[in-house]
N, C-alpha and C positions, 0 to 999 in steps of 0.2 A: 248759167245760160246767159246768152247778151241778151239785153236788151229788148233787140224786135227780134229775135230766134225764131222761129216757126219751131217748137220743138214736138209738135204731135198733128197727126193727120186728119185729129179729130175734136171738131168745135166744142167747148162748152164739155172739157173732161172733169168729172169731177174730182175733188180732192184723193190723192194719192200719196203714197210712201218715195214716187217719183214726182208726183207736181201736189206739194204741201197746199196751196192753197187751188189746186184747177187750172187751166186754162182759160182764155176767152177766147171770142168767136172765128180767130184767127191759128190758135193753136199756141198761142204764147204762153208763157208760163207769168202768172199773174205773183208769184212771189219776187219773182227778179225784176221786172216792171215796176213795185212795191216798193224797194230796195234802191232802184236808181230813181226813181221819181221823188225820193226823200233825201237823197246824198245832199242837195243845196241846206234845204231845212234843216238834218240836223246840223252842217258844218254852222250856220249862222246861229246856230242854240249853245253848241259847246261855245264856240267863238264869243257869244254874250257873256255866259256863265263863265267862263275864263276873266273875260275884260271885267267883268263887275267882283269877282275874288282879289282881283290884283285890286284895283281901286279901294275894295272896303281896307283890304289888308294894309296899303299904305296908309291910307287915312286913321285908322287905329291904330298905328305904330306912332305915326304922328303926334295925337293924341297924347299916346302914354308917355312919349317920351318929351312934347314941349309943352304939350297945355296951350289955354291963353283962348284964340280963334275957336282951333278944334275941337273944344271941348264942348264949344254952344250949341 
């Protein structure tokens, strides 16, 4: 479902095998709301956790392979 969908006629449905977590008082479906309201959050989570694997991993390659600085 998008976003602001009105997917049901009926405010405040409860959980369903069709709307997993309910709607709220508009008929939306509170899992796809869920879902795009976190799209930024997790891209900026992977995004850190990527940049900080690259960093550790060069600086440990570093390391093993000059010594000297990197080691302190």
């Amino acid at each position: 479902h998008g976003n602001a969908e009105i997917v049901s006629d009926v405010p405040w449905e409860p959980m369903s095998s069709v709307h997993l977590l309910g709607t709220d008082n508009l008929g939306r479906d509170l899992l796809s709301r869920m879902i795009y309201g976190a799209r930024i959050t997790l891209f900026i989570a992977v995004l850190a956790t990527a940049l900080s694997f690259s960093l550790g991993a060069i600086l440990g390659f570093s390391a093993a392979v000059f010594g000297g600085w990197f080691d302190t």
